[in-house]
C-alpha positions in Angstrom: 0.0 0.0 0.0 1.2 3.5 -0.9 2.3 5.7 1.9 0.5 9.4 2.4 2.6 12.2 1.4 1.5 15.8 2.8 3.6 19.0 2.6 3.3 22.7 3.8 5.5 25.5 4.4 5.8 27.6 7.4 7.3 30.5 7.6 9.6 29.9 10.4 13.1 28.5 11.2 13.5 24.2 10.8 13.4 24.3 14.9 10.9 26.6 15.6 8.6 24.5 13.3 9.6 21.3 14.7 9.2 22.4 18.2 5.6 23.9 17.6 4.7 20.2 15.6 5.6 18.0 18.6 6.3 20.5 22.1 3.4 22.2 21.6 0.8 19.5 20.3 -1.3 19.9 22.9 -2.0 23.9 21.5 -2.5 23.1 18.2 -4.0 19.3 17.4 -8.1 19.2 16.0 -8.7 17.8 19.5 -12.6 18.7 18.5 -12.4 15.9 15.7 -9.5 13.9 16.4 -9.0 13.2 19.9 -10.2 9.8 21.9 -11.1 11.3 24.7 -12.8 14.7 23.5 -11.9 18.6 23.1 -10.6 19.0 26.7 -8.5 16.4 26.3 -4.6 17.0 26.9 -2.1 15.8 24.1 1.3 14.9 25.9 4.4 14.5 23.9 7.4 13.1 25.7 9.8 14.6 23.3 13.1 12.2 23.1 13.5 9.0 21.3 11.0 6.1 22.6 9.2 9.2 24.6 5.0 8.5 24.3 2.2 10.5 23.0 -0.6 10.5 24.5 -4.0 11.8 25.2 -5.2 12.5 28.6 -8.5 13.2 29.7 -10.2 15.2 31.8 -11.0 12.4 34.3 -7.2 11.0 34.2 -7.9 8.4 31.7 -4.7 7.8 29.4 -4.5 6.5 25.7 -1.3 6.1 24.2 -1.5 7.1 20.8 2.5 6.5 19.5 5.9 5.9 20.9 8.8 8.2 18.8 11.0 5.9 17.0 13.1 8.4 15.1 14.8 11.8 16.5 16.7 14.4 15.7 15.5 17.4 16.9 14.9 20.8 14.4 15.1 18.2 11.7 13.0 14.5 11.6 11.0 12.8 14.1 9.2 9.5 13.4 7.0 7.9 15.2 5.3 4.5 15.4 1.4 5.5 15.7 -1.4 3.6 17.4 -4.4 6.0 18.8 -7.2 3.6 17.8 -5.3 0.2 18.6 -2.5 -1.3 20.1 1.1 -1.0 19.3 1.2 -4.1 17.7 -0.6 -2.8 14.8 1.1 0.6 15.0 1.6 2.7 11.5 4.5 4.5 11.2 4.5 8.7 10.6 7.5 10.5 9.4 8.0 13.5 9.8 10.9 15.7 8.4 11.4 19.6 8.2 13.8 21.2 5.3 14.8 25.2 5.1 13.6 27.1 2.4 14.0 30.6 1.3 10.8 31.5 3.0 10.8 29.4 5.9 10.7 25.7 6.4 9.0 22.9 4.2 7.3 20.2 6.4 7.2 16.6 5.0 4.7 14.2 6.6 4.7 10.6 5.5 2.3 7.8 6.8 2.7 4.6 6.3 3.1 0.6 7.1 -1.1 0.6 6.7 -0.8 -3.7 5.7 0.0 -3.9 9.2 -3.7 -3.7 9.8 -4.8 -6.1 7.1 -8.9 -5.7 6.2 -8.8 -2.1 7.8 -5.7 -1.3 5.6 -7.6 0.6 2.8 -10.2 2.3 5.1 -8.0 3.2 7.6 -5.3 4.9 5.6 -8.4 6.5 3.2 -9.1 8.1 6.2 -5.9 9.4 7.4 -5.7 11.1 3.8 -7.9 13.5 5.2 -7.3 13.2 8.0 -3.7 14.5 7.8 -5.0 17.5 6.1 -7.1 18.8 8.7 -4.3 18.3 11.3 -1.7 20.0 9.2 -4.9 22.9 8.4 -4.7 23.7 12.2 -1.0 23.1 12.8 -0.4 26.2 9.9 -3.1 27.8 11.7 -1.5 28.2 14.8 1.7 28.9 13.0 -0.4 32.2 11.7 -1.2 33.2 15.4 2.5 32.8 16.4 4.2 34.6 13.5 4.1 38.6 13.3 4.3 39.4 10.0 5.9 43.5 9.6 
């Protein structure tokens, strides 16, 4: 199966970018849509290699969502990525950041979806989209941060 490929530019430096993507997670993610345990969730990011994200709810309830596989920081992070199963059937999301003229170019890849066998297609059909709306709000609070003269 074909991995997802997004990209966006931002215009801030290669660490400022990456420490917005994974520091501050918990500021920025679609928690609305795309969080386990609803909007007032908290999104944790243990940011080192085979440091957890996770989701915490407002009652204390914790959902692992990925362990980080791959690190080095202002640059690439990977991560295997389970929010809606266990780690057995984890997908893995790559996650690289590149200096332009203007900024930074952010590369997102998704993939390892046979892991999952009949859920393969739908899953990852989903996460096509899906990835869009996270990266959508991501940019979004890169606007709020950035003052433009």
């Amino acid at each position: 199966m074909t991995p997802i490929h997004k990209t966006t530019e931002v215009p801030l430096t290669c660490q400022e970018a990456f420490d917005l993507f994974l520091a501050d997670m918990d500021v920025w993610w679609p928690k609305d849509s795309n969080a386990t345990l609803g909007p007032d969730a908290k999104i944790i990011v243990e940011p080192c290699k085979n440091g957890d994200i996770k989701e915490v709810g407002p009652d204390g309830t914790i959902n692992l969502w990925g362990r980080i596989i791959g690190w080095e920081p202002g640059h690439y992070m990977s991560f295997a990525w389970f929010p809606d199963t266990d780690e057995e059937h984890a997908t893995v999301v790559s996650v690289s950041f590149h200096p332009t003229k203007n900024g930074t170019r952010l590369e997102l890849t998704h993939g390892g979806f046979d892991v999952l066998g009949d859920t393969a297609d739908a899953v990852s059909t989903s996460y096509l989209l899906g990835w869009d709306l996270v990266l959508g709000t991501y940019c979004y609070a890169v606007s709020k941060t950035v003052v433009f003269a």
